[in-house]
N, C-alpha and C positions, 0 to 999 in steps of 0.2 A: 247274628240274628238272621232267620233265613227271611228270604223276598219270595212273593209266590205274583203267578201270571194272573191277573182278571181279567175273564170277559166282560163286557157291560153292554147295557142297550141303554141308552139315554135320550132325553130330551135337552136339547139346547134350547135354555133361558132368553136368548135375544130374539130366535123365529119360530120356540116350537118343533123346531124340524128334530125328527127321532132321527139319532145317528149311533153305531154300532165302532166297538173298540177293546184295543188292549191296553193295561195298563197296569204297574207292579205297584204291589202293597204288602207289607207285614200281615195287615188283616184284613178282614171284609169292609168292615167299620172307615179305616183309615183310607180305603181305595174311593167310597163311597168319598171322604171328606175332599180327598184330590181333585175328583171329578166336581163337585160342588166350586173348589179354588178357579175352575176352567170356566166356568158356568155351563157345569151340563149338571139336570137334575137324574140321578140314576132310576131306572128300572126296571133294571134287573141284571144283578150281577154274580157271577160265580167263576171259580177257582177252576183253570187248565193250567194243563202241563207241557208246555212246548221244549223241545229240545234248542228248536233254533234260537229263543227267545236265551236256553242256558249258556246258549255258545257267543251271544251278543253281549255278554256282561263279564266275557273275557278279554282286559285290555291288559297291554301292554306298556303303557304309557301312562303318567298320571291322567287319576278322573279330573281330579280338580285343580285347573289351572291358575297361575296365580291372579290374574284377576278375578275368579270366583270367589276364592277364596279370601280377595278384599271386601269384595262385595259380598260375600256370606257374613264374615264379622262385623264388617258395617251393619247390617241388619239387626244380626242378633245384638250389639253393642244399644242400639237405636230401643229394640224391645224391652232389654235388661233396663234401660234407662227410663221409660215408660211403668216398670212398675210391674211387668209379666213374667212369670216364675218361668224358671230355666228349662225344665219341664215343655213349658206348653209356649213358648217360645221355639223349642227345636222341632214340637211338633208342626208350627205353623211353619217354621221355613222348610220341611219336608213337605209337609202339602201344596204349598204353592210352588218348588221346584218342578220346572217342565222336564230335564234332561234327563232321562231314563237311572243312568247309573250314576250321576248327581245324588237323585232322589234318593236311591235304594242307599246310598252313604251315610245320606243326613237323617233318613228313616230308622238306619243302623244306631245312629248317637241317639234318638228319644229314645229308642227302645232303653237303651243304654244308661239313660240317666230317668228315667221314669221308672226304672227298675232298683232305682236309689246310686248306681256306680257315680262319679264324679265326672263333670264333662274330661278334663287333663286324662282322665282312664277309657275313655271312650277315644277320643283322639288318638291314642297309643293304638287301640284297634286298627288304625288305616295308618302307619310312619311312611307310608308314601304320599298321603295327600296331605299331610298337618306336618310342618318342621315342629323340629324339638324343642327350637325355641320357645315356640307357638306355647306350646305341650306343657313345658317349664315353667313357663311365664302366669299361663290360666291353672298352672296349679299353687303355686305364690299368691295369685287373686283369690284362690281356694277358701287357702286357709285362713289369709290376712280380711276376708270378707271385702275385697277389694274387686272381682270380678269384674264387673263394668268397667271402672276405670283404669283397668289393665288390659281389657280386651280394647278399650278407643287408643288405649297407646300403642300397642301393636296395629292397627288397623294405620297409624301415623308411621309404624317405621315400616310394615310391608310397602303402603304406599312409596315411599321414599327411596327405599331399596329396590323397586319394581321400577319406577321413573330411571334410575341411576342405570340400572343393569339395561334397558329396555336404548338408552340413550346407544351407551355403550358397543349396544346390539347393532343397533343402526350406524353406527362409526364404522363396524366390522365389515360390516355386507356392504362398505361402500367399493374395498376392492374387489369384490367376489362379482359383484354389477359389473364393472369397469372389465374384470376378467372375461368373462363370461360374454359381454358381448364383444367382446374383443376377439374373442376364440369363433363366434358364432361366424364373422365378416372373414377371420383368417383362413376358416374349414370354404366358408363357400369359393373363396375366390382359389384355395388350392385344390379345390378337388372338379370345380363348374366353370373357372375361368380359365386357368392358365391350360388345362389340355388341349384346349383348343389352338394355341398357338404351336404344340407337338406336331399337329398335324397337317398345318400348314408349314412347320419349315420343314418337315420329311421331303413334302412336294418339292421343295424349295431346293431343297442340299444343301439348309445352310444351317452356319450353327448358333445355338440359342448362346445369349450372356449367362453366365456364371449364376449370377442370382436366381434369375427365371428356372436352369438348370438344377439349383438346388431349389426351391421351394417346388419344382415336379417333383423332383423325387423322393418331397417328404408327404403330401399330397398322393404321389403311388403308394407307397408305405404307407400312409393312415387307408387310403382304398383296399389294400391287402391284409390289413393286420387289425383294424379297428377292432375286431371282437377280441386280440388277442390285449389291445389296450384298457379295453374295458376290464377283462377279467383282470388284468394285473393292477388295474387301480381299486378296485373292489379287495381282491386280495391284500394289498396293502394296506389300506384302511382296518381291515380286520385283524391282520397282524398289528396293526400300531395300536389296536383296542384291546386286543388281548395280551398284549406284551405291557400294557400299562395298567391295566389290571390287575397283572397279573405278580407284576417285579416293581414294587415302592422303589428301588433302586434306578430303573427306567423313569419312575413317573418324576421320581427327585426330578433326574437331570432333565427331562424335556418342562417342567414347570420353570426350573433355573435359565434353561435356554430362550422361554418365552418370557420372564422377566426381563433379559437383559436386549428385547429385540428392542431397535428403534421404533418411536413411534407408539406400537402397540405395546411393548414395556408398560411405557406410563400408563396403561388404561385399565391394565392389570394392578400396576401397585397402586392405582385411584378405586377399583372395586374391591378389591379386600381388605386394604385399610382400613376404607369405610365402612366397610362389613364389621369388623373384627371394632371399632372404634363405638360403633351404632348398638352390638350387639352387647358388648361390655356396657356399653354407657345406660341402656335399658333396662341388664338385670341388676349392676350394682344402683341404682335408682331405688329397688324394690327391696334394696337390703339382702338379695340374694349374696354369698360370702364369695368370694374373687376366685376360689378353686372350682365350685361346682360353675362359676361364670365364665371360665375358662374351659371348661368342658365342654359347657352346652355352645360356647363360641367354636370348640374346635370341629364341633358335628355342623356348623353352619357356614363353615369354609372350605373348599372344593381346591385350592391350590395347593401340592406337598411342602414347598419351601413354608409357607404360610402356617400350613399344621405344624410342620417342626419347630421355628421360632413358639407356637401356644403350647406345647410340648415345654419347649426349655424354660418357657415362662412358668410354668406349672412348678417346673423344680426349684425353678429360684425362690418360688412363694413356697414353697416344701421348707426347703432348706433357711426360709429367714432373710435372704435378698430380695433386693429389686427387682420386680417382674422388667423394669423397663430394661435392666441390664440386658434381655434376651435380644431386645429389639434396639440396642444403641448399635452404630456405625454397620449393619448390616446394608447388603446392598438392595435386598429388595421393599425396604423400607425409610422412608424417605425423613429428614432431620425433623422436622415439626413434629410428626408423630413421637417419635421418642424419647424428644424433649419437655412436649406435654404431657405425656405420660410420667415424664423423670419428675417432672414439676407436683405433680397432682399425688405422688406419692410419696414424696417428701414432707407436701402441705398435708397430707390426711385428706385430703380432699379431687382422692381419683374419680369420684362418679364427676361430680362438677366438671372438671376439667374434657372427662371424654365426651361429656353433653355437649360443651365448648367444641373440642375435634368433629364431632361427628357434627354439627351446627356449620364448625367450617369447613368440610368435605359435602355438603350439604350446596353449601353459599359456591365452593368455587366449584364444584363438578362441571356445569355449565358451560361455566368459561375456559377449564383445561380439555375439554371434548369439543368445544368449538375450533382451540387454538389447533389441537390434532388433528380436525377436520382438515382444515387449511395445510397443515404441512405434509397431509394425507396427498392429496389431490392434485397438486403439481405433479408429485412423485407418478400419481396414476397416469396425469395426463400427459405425460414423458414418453412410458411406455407406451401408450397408447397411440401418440405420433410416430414415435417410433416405427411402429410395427406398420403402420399406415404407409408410412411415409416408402419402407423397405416393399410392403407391396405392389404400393404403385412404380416403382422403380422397376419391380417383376413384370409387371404388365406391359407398362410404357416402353420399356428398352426395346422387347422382340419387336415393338412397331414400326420406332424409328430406325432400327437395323434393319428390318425389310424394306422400307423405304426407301431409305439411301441405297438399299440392293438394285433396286428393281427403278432407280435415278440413273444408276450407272450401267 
């Protein structure tokens, strides 16, 4: 659906004050309603062509990030459930969006289902801003005439899986802090502090300790080469992006290596678990059949080792076996998992049981990202003495060896 530039001249509703602006719409009609959502009464509006307007509505990044996109389904969950046709529902959350390329999205879906298509076909339009789950799940609502209360269950597991990932996120960056200002105090004091004692023991004739003498000379080396560091760590980012990309064979092994890291290990087999736990326990909920839930689970998981176990599970349900077969005694999968799963497939009763797993990956997330926190942060503040402790030793020694020089 294309988006077109309006100009407008309006009156704002609180003072009267005329004020002039741009602002995208499908049509005249629909820019006129936006403007009304803002409280400006229009007065006059009409259709420009701006190039730079066409170049700002090229991102590179998702438009809709996932708290929008809680908050978008909450809303429309909120509407559907009031009794307001799907229709004019999307058209109301398009008009009261402020965010330029937000709007022009959710403008895209009325158009889309006002035109008779099905919201799950509209969504499909943007697979970068709606998971497939999403997509899956509102088309099961579809046809079961369940909509609403499939779009508030989702609205329940984005939430959950956004807390969890978001938790997780903050565990990560707590050594990239620790690093980083770690490095900040190391760069000043090798490059702003210690030359200065170069140049008084030249005067001197005497000679620096070993330490001081190496941390100058990493200190001259970062002053000589720093752009040669920069470019080589940039380059290697890019190669480790491309090579993982690009060779499933690479991405295997470094997914396998960051499983089995202390620490961070477990944070990874606590988010996919739960991912893969949450997302089966959702769609077989809705009667969707364990192959196509296996699918849409495996587009909703980001680790290789992780895809492959949903892979072999896939064949075991092919072939007439236990899916949980895939996921016994494996190492990136922890015993609970696929013993509940062994359980719930044996009883006929796998949706219940993964409700139960994801309910307790739910209950303990909490308490396994606090415990890591804790066995995090000694480790940090180790290094971090460490490195303190070795530079004041750089600093301090050239002092007290002048001293005693200049005693004697």
């Amino acid at each position: 659906m294309k988006i077109f530039d309006y100009k407008y001249k309006a009156k704002r509703l609180k003072d009267g004050k005329i004020v002039y602006g741009m602002t995208e719409a499908p049509s005249r009609a629909l820019a006129d309603k936006f403007l009304m959502e803002t409280g400006l009464k229009s007065i006059d509006i009409y259709k420009k062509t701006s190039y730079l307007a066409i170049l700002n509505r090229v991102t590179l990044d998702k438009i809709i990030k996932e708290r929008d996109l809680i908050f978008y389904l909450k809303q429309l969950a909120s509407l559907l459930k009031a009794g307001i046709k799907l229709n004019e529902a999307s058209e109301i959350l398009a008009t009261q969006q402020t965010d330029k390329n937000v709007r022009r999205i959710l403008y895209g879906i009325y158009y889309e289902v006002n035109s008779g298509q099905t919201l799950s076909d509209s969504y499909r339009e943007y697979p970068r801003e709606f998971p497939k789950l999403l997509i899956a799940m509102v088309e099961v609502g579809e046809k079961t005439g369940e909509l609403y209360p499939i779009i508030n269950d989702m609205v329940n597991y984005l939430e959950k899986q956004y807390r969890l990932k978001s938790s997780i996120r903050s565990t990560l960056m707590l050594p990239v802090i620790y690093m980083v200002v770690a490095s900040a105090v190391a760069v000043f004091i090798l490059i702003g502090v210690l030359p200065q004692f170069k140049s008084m023991y030249d005067s001197l004739g005497g000679e620096l300790p070993g330490i001081t003498t190496f941390f100058m000379d990493v200190g001259d080396f970062l002053l000589l080469h720093w752009w040669k560091l920069i470019l080589g760590i940039i380059g290697a980012i890019a190669g480790y992006k491309t090579i993982h990309k690009k060779s499933i064979g690479f991405e295997r092994f470094m997914a396998s290596v960051f499983i089995r890291l202390p620490i961070f290990g477990d944070l990874i087999k606590l988010n996919n678990l739960s991912r893969i736990s949450s997302t089966l326990s959702q769609m077989l909920n809705k009667h969707v059949p364990l192959q196509d839930a296996l699918a849409t689970t495996f587009d909703t998981v980001d680790n290789r080792v992780y895809k492959d176990l949903i892979v072999q599970a896939q064949k075991n349900v092919t072939s007439g076996e236990y899916m949980s077969d895939a996921f016994e005694n494996h190492y990136a999968v922890e015993v609970v998992f696929s013993r509940m799963v062994n359980v719930g497939e044996k009883t006929g009763d796998l949706d219940r049981m993964l409700h139960s797993l994801s309910s307790f990956y739910d209950e303990d997330s909490d308490v396994k990202i606090e415990r890591l926190k804790k066995a995090l942060e000694p480790l940090l503040l180790l290094f971090v003495y460490a490195l303190v402790v070795m530079m004041i030793l750089a600093v301090m020694l050239p002092s007290l060896y002048m001293s005693s020089q200049i005693g004697n």
